[in-house]
N, C-alpha and C positions, 0 to 999 in steps of 0.2 A: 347723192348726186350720181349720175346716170356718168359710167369712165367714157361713152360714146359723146363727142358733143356735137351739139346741132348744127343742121348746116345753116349757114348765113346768105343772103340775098341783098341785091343791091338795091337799095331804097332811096337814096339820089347822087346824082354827080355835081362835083363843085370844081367852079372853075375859076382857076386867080383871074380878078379882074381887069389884072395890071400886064397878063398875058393874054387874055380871050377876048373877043366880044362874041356878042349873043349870036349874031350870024356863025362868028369860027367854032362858038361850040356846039351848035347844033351841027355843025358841018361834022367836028369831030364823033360826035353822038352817034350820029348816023352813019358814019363811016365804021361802026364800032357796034353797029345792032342794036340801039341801046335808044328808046322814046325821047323827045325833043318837043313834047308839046305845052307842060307845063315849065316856065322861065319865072324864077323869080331872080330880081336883080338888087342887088348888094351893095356896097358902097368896096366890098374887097375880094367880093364872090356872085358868080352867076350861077345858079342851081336849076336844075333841071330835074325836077323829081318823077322817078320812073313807076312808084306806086305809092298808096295811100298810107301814110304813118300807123295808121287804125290799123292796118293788117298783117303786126307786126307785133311780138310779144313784148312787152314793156321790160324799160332796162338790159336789154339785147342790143342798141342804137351802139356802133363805135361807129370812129372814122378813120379811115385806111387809106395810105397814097397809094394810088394810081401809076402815076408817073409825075413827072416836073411839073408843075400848076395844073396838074387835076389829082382829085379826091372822091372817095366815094365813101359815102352813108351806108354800113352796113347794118342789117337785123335779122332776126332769127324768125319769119312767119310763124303767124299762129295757128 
């Protein structure tokens, strides 16, 4: 195993649904340089995914808080 480890990239934001709606987080998205165009909605999260799962090395996927009711999907490109 390589002592350097790889950089990580944000692969989507998750937003509590019990804090956001789809209007306030793309508001937040956008305010924040971060794509707003794919929404998928949740029954406890609204995601907003910023690039495609497939371009992403397998088993690299964590998830890391942001702040208060946002989250993000991190991964290591391939």
């Amino acid at each position: 195993m390589s002592r350097w480890r790889a950089a990580t990239e944000i692969q989507s934001l998750l937003f509590d649904a019990d804090l956001f709606t789809v209007k306030a987080a793309k508001r937040w998205a956008k305010e924040h340089d971060f794509r707003r165009g794919s929404v998928d909605v949740k029954p406890n999260t609204i995601r907003l995914r910023q690039a495609d799962p497939a371009l992403y090395r397998k088993n690299t996927f964590r998830t890391i808080t942001l702040r208060s009711g946002i989250q993000a999907v991190i991964a290591v490109p391939k």
